[in-house]
C-alpha positions as CSV (number, residue, x, y, z in Angstrom):
1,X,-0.5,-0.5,-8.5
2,X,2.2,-0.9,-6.4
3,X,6.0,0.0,-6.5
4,X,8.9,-0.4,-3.7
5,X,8.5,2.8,-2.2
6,X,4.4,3.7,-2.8
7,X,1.2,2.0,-3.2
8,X,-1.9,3.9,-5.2
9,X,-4.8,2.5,-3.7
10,X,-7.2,4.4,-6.8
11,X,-7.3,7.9,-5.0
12,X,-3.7,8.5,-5.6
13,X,0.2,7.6,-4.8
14,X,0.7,7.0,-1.5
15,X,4.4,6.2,0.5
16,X,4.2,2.8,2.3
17,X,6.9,4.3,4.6
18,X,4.5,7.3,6.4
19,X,1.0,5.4,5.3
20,X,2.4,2.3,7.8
21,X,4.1,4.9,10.9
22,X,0.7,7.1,10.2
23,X,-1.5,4.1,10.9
24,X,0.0,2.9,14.0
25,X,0.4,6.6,15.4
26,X,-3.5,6.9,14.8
27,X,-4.2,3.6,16.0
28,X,-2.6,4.3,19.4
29,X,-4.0,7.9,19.7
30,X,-7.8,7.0,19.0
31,X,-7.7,3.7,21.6
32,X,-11.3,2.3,19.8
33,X,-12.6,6.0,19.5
34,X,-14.7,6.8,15.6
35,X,-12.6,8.7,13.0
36,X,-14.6,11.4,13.6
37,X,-13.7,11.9,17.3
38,X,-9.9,12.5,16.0
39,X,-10.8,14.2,12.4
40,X,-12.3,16.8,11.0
41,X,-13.0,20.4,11.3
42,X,-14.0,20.9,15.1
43,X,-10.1,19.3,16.2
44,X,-8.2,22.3,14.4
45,X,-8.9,26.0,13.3
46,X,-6.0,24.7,10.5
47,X,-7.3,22.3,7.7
48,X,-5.3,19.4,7.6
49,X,-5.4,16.1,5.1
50,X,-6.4,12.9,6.8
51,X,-3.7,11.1,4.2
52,X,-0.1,12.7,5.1
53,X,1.3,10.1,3.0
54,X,0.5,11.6,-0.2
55,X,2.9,11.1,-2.4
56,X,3.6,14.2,-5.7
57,X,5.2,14.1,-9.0
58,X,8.3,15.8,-8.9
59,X,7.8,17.5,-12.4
60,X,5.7,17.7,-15.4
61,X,6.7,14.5,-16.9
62,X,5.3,12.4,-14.4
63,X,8.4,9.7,-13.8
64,X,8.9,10.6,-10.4
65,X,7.3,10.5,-7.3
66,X,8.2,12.4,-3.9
67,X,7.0,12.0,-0.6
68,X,6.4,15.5,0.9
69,X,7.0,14.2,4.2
70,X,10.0,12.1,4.2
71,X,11.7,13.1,1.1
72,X,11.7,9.5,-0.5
73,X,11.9,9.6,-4.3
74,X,11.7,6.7,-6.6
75,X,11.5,6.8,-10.9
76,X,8.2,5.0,-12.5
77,X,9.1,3.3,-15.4
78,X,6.2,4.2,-17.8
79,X,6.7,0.9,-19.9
């Protein structure tokens, strides 16, 4: 499923905007190192998720996503 403003590969709604500027930051920090040289618990004594571009419902009637990180909002039509 995919909308203007977030994509929702199966595991959840995620913002195109932060998924694409996350990628590329990664992809220039980890210069052909595994995922698990730049992730995981050994990098930080503070968890942190792998997918910052998790997008959440902005209320209980599920018609609105929000990106945590940029503040983008966009209304699912449930139709």
């Amino acid at each position: 499923m995919e909308t203007e403003h977030f994509i929702n590969p199966g595991y959840g709604w995620l913002c195109k905007h932060c998924r694409a500027e996350t990628e590329t930051r990664v992809g220039q920090r980890s210069a052909g190192r595994a995922r698990f040289f730049t992730e995981g618990e050994a990098e930080d004594k503070e968890a942190r998720l792998s997918t910052h571009a998790l997008a959440r419902w902005r209320d209980a009637s599920r018609q609105s996503l929000v990106c945590p990180t940029c503040g983008i909002e966009e209304m699912l039509n449930k139709a």
